[in-house]
C-alpha positions as CSV (number, residue, x, y, z in Angstrom):
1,X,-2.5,-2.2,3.0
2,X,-2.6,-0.7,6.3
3,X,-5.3,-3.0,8.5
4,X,-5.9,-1.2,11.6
5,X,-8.4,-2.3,14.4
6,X,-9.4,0.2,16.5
7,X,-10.3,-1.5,19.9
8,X,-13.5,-0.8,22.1
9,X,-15.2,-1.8,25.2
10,X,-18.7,-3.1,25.5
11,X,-19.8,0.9,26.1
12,X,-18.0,1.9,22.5
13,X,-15.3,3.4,24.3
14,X,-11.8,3.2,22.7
15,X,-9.6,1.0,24.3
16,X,-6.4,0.4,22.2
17,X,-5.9,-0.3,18.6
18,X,-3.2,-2.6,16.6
19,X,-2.2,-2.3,13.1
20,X,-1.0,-4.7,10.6
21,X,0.7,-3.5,7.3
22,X,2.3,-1.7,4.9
23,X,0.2,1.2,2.5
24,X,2.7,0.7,-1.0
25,X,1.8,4.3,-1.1
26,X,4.6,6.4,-2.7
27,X,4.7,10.2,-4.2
28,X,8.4,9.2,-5.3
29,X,9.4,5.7,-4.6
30,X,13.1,6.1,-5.8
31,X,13.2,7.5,-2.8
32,X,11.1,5.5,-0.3
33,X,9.2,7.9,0.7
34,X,5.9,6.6,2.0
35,X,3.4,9.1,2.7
36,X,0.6,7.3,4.4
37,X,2.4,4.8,6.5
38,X,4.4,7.9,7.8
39,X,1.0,9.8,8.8
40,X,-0.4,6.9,10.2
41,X,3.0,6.2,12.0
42,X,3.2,9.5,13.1
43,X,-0.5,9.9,14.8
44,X,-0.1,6.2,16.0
45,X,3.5,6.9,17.7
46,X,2.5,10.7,19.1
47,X,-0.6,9.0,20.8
48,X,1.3,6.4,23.0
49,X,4.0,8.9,23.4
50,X,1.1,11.3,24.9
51,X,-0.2,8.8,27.3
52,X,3.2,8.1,28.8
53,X,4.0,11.6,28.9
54,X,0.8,13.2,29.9
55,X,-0.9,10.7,31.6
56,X,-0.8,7.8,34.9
57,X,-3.0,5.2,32.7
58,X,-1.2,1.8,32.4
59,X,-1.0,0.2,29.0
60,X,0.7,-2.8,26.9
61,X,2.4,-2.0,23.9
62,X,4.4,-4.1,20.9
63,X,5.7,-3.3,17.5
64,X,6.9,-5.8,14.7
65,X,8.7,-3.0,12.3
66,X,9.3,-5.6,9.5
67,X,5.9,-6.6,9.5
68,X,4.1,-3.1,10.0
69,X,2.8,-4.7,13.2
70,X,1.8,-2.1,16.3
71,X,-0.4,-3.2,19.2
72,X,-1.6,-1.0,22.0
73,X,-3.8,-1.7,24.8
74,X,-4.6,0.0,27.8
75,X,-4.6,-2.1,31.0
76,X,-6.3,-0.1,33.4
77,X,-9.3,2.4,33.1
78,X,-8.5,5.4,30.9
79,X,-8.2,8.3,32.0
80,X,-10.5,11.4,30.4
81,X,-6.8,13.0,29.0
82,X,-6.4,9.2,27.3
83,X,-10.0,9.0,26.2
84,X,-9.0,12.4,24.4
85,X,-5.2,11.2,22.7
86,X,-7.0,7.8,21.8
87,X,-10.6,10.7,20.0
88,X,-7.3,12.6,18.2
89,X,-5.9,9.5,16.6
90,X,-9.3,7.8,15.4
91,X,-10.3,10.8,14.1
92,X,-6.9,11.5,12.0
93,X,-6.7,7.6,11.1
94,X,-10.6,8.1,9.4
95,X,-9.1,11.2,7.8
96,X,-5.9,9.5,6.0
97,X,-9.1,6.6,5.5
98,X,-11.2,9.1,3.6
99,X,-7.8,10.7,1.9
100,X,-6.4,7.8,0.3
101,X,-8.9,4.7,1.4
102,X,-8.9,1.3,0.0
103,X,-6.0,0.0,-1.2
104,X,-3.8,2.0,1.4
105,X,-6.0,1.7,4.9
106,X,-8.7,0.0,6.0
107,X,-10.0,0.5,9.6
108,X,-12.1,-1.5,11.2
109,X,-13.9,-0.9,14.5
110,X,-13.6,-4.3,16.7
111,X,-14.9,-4.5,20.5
112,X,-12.5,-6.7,23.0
């Protein structure tokens, strides 16, 4: 399963996320395909790429691939064009939730 904590500040506003995890979901394992931790790697991958493409706002990121592990944090304040990327990927991450759900994702909100 896919554990993913989306991170908030004391006003609710998103502030990073980190995942944990692999989904075991497979249309056709023989060949590896994966279709859930690809969505959510996708979405997950596009938003960081979109901050330090589009955007100033400083950040910390890490990824254990073995593991499944991604962390993200921003380090400064974030910017409305971040506040956006960071809306886009919690609202596709609760899609793929609703989609496929328990055992595959779980997302948790969790304030830092």
């Amino acid at each position: 399963m896919i554990h993913v904590n989306v991170l908030t500040d004391s006003e609710h506003q998103y502030v990073g996320v980190e995942l944990m995890g692999h989904a075991g979901f497979a249309d056709s394992p023989a060949e590896g395909q994966n279709l859930v931790c690809a969505a959510v790697s996708a979405l997950v991958l596009n938003m960081a790429n979109s901050v330090e493409h589009f955007t100033d706002d400083l950040f910390e990121a890490s990824q254990d691939e073995e593991a499944g592990g991604f962390s993200y944090r921003f380090t400064s304040a974030v910017s409305s064009e971040s506040k956006l990327l960071m809306n886009s990927l919690v609202f596709g991450l609760l899609n793929i939730e609703e989609e496929y759900g328990e055992p595959y994702i779980k997302i948790c909100l969790k304030e830092v």
